[in-house]
C-alpha positions as CSV (number, residue, x, y, z in Angstrom):
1,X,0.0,0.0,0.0
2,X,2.8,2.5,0.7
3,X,4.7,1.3,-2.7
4,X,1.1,2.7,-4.2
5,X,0.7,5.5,-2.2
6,X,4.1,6.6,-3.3
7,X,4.2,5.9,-6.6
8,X,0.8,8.5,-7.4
9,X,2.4,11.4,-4.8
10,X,3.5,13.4,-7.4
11,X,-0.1,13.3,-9.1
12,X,-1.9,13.8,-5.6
13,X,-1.4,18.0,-5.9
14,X,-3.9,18.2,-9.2
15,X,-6.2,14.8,-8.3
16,X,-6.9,17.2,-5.0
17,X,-8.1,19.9,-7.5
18,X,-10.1,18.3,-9.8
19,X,-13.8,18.4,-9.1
20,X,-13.9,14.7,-10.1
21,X,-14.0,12.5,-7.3
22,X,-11.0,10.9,-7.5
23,X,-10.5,7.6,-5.3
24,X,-7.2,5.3,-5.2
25,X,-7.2,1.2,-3.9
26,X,-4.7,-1.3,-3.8
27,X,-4.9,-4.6,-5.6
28,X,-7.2,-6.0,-2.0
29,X,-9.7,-3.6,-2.8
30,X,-8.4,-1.1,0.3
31,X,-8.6,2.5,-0.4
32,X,-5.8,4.4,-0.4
33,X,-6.2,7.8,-1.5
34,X,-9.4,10.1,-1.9
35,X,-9.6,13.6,-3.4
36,X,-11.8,16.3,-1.3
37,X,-14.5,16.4,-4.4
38,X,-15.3,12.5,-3.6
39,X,-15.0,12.9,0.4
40,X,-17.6,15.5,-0.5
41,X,-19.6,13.8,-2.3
42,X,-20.3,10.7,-0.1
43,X,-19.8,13.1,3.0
44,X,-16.8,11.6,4.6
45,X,-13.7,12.5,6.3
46,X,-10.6,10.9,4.7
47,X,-9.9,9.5,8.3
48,X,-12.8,7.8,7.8
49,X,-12.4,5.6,4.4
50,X,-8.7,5.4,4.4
51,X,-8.0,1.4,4.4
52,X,-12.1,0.4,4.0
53,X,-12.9,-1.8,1.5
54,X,-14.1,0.3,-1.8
55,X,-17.3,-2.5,-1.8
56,X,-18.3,-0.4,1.5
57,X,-19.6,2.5,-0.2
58,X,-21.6,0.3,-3.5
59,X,-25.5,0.2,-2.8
60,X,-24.6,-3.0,-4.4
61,X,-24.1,-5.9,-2.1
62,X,-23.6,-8.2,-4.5
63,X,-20.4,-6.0,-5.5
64,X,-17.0,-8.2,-6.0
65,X,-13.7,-6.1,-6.3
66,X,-12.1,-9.5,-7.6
67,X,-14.5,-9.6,-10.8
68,X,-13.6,-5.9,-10.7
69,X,-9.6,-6.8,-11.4
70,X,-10.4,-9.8,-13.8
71,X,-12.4,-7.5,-16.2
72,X,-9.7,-4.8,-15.9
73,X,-7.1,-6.9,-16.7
74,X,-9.0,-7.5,-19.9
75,X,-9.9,-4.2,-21.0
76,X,-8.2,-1.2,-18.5
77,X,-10.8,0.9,-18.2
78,X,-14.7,0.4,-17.9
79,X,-17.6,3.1,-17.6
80,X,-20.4,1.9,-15.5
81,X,-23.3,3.9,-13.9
82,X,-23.9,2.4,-10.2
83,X,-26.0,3.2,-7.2
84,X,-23.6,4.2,-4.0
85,X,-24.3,5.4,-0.3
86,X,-23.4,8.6,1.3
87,X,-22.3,8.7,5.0
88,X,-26.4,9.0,5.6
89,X,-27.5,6.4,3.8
90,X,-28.1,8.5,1.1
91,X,-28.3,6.4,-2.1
92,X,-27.2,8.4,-5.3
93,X,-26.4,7.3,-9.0
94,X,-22.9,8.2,-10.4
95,X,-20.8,7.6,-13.1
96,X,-17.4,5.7,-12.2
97,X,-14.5,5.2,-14.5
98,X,-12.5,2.2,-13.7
99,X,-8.8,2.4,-14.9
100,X,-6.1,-0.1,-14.1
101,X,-2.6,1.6,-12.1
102,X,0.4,-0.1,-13.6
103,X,4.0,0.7,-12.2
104,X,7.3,1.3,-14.1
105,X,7.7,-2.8,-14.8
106,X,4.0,-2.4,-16.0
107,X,2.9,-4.5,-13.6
108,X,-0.8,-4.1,-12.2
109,X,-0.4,-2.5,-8.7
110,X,-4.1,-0.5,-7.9
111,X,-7.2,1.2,-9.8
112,X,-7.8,4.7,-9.8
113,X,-11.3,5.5,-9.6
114,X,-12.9,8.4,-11.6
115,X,-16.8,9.9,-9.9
116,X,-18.8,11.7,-12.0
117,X,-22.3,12.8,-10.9
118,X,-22.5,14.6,-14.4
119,X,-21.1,13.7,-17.7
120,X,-20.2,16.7,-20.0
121,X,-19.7,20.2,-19.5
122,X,-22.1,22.6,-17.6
123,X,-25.6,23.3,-19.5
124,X,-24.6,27.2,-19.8
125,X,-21.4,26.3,-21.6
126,X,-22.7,23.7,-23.9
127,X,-24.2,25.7,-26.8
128,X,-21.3,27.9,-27.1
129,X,-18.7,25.6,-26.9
130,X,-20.8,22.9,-29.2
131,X,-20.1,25.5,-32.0
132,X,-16.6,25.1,-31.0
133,X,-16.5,21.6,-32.0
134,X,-16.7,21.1,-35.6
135,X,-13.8,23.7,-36.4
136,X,-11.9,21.2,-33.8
137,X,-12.5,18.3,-35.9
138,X,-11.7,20.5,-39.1
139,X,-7.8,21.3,-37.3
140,X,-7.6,17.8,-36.1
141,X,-8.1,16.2,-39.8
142,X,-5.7,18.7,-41.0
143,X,-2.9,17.7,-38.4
144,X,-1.0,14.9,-37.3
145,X,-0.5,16.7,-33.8
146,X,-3.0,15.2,-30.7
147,X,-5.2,18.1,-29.7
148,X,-6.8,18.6,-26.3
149,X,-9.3,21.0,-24.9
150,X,-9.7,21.6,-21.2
151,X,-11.6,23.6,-19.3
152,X,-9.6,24.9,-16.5
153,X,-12.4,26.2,-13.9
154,X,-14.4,23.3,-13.9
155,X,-11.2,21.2,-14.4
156,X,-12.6,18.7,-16.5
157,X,-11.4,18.1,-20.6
158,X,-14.1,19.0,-23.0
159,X,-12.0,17.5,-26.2
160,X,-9.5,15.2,-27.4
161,X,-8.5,14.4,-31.1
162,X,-8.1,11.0,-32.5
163,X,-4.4,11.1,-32.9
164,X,-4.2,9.9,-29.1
165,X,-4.6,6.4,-30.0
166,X,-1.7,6.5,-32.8
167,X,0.3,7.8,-29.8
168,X,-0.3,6.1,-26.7
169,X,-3.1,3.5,-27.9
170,X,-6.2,5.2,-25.7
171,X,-9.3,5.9,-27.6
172,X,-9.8,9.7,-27.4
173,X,-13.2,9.3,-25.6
174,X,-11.7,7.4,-22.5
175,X,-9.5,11.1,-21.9
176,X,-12.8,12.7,-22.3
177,X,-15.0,10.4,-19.5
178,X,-11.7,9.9,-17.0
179,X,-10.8,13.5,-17.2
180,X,-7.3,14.7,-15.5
181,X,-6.9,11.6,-13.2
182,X,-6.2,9.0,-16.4
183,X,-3.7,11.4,-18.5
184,X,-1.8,12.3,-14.5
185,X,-1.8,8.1,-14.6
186,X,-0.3,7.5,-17.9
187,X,2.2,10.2,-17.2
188,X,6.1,8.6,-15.8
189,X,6.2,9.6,-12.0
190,X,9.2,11.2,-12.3
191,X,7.6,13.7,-15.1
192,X,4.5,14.3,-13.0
193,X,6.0,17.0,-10.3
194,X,7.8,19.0,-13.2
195,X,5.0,18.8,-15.4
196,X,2.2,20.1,-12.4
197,X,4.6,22.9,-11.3
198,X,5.5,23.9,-14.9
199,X,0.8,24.0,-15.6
200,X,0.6,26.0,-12.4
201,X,3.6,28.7,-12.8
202,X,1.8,29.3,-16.3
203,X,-1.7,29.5,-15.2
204,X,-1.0,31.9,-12.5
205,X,1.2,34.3,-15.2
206,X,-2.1,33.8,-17.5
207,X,-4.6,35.0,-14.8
208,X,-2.6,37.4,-12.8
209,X,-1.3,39.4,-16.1
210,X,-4.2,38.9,-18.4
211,X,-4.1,38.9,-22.3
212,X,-0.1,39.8,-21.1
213,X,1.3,36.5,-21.9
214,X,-0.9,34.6,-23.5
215,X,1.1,34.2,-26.7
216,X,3.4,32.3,-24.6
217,X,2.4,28.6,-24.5
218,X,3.3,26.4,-21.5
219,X,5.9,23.9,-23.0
220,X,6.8,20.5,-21.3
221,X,8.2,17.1,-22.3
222,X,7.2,13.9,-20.4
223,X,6.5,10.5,-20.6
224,X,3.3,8.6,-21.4
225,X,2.4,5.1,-21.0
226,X,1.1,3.0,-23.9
227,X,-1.7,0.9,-23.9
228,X,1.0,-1.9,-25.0
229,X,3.1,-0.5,-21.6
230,X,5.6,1.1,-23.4
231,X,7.0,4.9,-22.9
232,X,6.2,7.5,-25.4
233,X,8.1,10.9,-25.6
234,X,5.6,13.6,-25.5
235,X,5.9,17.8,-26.3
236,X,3.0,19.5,-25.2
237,X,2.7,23.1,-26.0
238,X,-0.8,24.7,-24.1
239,X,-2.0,28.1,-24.8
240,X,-5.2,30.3,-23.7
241,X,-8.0,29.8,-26.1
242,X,-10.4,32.0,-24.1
243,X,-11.3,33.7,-21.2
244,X,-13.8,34.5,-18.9
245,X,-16.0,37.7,-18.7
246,X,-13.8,38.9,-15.7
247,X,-10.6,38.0,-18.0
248,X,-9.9,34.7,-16.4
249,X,-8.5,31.8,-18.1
250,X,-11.7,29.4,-19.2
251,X,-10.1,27.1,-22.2
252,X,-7.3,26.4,-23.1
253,X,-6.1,24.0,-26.5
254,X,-3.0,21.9,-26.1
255,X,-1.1,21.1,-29.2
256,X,0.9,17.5,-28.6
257,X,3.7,15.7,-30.7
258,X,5.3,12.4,-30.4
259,X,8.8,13.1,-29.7
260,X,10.0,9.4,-28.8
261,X,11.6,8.6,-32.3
262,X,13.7,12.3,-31.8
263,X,14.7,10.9,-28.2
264,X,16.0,8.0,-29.2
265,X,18.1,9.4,-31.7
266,X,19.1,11.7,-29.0
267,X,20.0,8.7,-26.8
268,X,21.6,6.8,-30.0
269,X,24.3,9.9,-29.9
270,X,25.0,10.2,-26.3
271,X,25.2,6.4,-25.7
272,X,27.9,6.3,-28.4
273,X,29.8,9.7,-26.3
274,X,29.0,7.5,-22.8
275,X,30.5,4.6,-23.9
276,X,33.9,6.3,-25.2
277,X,33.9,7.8,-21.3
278,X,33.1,4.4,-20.5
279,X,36.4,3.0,-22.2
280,X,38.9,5.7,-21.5
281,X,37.6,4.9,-17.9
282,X,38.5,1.0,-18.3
283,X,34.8,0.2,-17.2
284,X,32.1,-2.3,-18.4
285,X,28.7,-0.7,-18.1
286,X,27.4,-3.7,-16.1
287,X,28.4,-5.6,-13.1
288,X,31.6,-3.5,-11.6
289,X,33.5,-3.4,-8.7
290,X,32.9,-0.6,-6.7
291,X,35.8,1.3,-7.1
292,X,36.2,4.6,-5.3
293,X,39.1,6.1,-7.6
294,X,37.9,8.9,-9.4
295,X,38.9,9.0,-13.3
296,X,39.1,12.8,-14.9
297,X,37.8,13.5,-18.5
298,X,37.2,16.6,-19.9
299,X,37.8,18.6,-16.8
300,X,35.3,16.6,-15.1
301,X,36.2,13.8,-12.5
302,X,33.7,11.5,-12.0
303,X,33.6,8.3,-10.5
304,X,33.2,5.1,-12.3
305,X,29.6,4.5,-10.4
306,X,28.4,8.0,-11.8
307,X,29.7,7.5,-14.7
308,X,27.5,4.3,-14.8
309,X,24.3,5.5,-13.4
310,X,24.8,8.6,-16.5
311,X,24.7,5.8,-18.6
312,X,21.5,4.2,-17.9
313,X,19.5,7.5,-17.3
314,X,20.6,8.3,-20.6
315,X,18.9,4.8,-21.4
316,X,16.1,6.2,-19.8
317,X,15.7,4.0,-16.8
318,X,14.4,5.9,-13.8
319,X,16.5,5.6,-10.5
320,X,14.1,2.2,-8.7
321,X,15.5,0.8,-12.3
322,X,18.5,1.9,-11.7
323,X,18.9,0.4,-8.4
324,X,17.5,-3.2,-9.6
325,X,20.4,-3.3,-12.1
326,X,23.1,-2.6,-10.4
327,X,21.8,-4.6,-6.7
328,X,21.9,-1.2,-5.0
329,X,20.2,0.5,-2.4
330,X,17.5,3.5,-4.1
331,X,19.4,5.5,-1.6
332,X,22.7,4.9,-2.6
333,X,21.3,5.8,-6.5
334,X,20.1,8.9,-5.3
335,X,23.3,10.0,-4.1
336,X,25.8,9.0,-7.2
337,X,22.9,10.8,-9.4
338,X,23.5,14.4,-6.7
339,X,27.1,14.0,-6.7
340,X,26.6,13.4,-10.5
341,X,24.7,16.2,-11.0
342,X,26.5,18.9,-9.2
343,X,29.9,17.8,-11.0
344,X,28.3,18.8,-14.1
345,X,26.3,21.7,-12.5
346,X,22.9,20.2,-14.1
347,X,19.9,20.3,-12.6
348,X,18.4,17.3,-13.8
349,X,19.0,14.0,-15.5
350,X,18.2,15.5,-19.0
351,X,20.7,18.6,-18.3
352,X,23.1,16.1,-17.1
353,X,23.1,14.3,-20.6
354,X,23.5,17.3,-22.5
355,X,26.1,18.4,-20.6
356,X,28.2,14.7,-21.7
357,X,27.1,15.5,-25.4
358,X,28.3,19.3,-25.5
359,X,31.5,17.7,-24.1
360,X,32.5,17.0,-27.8
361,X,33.4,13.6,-27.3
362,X,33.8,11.6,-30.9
C-alpha cells in the first residue's frame, strides 16, 4: 500500500483539484487515497475511508472487487453507472471510470477510480462551446499533432482528437470520461511533479497578467504510458483559447507531438559519447567493482559508479531501475545521481546528458 501511495504522490497535488471524485485502492480492494470532491460527495472524512474496503460505499451488495480486477485486466478501463451510499444512507447514481494503475515494470499495482455525478460540460457552456467543435475536428483532420481541450475552472477536458490512439493506444473518448486523473496516470512519476509545477507557474502568469502572456504557450516534455506498456516521448505546447468575462483563463487548446523517435536518436548519440567515457575509464557498463578512484575526463572527474548510473539515465531507466540493475540501495542511486549532478552543474538528468554531449566527445 505505501509502494502505491508513493508511486501516485506526485499526481496527488492536481487529483486534489479536480472536481472529479477521485479515489485510489490497492490490488485488496483497500482504499488508499481520496480527493476532497469525492469525500464530499459521499460526506466523509478521509480519516474515515482510508483502508475500507471500496465495496463499502456500493449500494450493491452483491459488488465483488475481484470480478472488478479480472475484467480490468481484460480491458483497462470500464464506464459503468452504479447506485452508492453517502455517510447517511443516502443512495445516489454516479458515473465511475475504472482504470487499471500499472507501475514502471508495467505490472498491475491498484485502480484509480474516476466519480462523475455529471457527464459533459455545464448546460450554460454547452451551446457555445458545441459551435466550437466542428472547427476542432476540421484542425484535427488537418494535423498529425494530438489536440486537447480543457476547461480549466471546472477542471474537466471537453475534447480530445483522434491522434491519441496513434500515440499512446487510448481511444480519445476514455481522456474525455476519465478527465485529468487517467492522462496524470499515464504520465512517468518522475515527469509528473515537473509537469504540475510547470501547468501552475503558467496559469498563474495567464490569470494574474491577463491577455499579457498569452502568446506564450506552457511547453513540457514527459513521458506517457502505452496501452501496450511502453513509454512514449511527448511535447506539449498549451496556450489560452479563451477567457472569462472577468478575464480569467476558461479554455485552453493543447497542441501534442510524439517526440519518442527524436529521443531515441538523441540517446543513439550520447550512448555512443558515454560509452567512449566508458572505455577511457576501463569500465564495463554492467556488473563492476565498486571502485572509489575517481577517473578525470574533460575537466570533469567522475567516479566510475556516476559515470555508470549517467549511462543508464541516458537509457532512460528511472532511479528504482537503476537500483534493480546494479543490486543497490535507491538511496545509494540517489546520491551518485547528486554528486553526479553537481559535478556537471545540471539540474536534472536531461541537463546532465546534455552536458556529456556538449563535451565534444567523438
Amino acid at each position: 500500500m505505501q509502494a502505491l501511495l508513493a508511486y501516485i504522490q506526485p499526481g496527488i497535488a492536481l487529483y486534489d483539484l479536480s472536481k472529479d471524485g477521485i479515489m485510489v485502492t490497492a490490488l485488496d480492494g483497500k482504499i488508499v487515497y481520496t480527493n476532497p470532491a469525492i469525500r464530499e460527495l459521499f460526506g466523509y472524512e478521509e480519516d474515515e475511508v482510508k483502508g475500507v474496503n471500496c465495496a463499502n460505499l456500493r449500494h450493491d451488495k452483491n459488488f465483488r472487487f475481484t470480478n472488478l480486477l479480472e475484467e480490468l485486466s481484460q480491458q483497462e478501463n470500464i464506464i459503468r453507472v452504479i447506485q452508492c451510499f453517502g455517510k447517511n444512507n443516502r443512495p445516489f447514481n454516479v458515473t465511475v471510470n475504472y482504470t487499471m494503475l500499472h507501475n514502471l515494470n508495467n505490472d498491475p499495482m491498484g485502480v484509480l477510480f474516476t466519480f462523475k455525478e455529471k457527464i459533459g460540460l455545464p448546460a450554460e457552456r454547452m451551446e457555445h462551446f458545441h459551435h466550437q467543435v466542428n472547427l476542432l475536428k476540421a484542425l484535427s483532420n488537418l494535423s498529425e499533432e494530438l489536440i486537447t481541450v480543457t476547461d480549466v475552472q471546472a477542471r474537466t477536458t471537453l475534447y480530445v482528437s483522434e491522434a491519441l490512439e496513434k500515440i499512446i493506444g487510448w481511444d480519445n473518448q476514455d481522456f474525455v470520461e476519465n478527465g485529468w486523473a487517467l492522462g496524470i496516470s499515464l504520465t512517468h512519476p518522475e515527469d509528473v511533479k515537473p509537469l504540475i509545477e510547470s501547468f501552475l507557474y503558467g496559469m498563474n502568469l495567464w490569470n494574474t497578467q491577463p491577455f499579457i502572456h498569452d502568446h506564450q504557450p506552457i511547453i513540457y516534455e514527459y513521458r506517457w504510458r502505452h496501452r501496450n506498456g511502453s513509454w512514449r516521448w511527448v511535447k506539449s505546447e498549451t496556450y489560452v483559447l479563451e477567457r472569462d468575462a472577468n478575464d480569467r483563463v476558461l479554455y485552453t487548446i493543447i497542441f501534442s507531438t510524439d517526440i519518442t523517435e527524436e529521443k531515441n536518436n538523441e540517446h543513439h548519440l550520447t550512448d555512443k559519447i558515454l560509452d567512449q567515457l566508458l572505455r577511457q575509464n576501463h569500465i564495463v557498463p554492467s556488473n563492476i567493482a565498486e571502485d572509489n578512484h575517481e577517473s578525470s575526463s574533460f575537466g570533469i572527474s567522475l567516479s566510475p559508479r556516476e559515470i555508470e548510473v549517467l549511462h543508464y539515465l541516458r537509457q532512460g531507466h528511472a532511479a528504482k531501475e537503476i537500483a534493480v540493475i546494479l543490486g543497490l540501495r535507491l538511496n545509494t542511486i540517489n546520491s551518485y545521481k547528486k554528486s553526479l549532478f553537481k559535478k556537471l552543474d545540471a539540474r536534472n538528468a536531461a541537463d546532465a546528458i546534455r552536458i556529456a554531449a556538449n563535451m565534444g566527445l567523438e
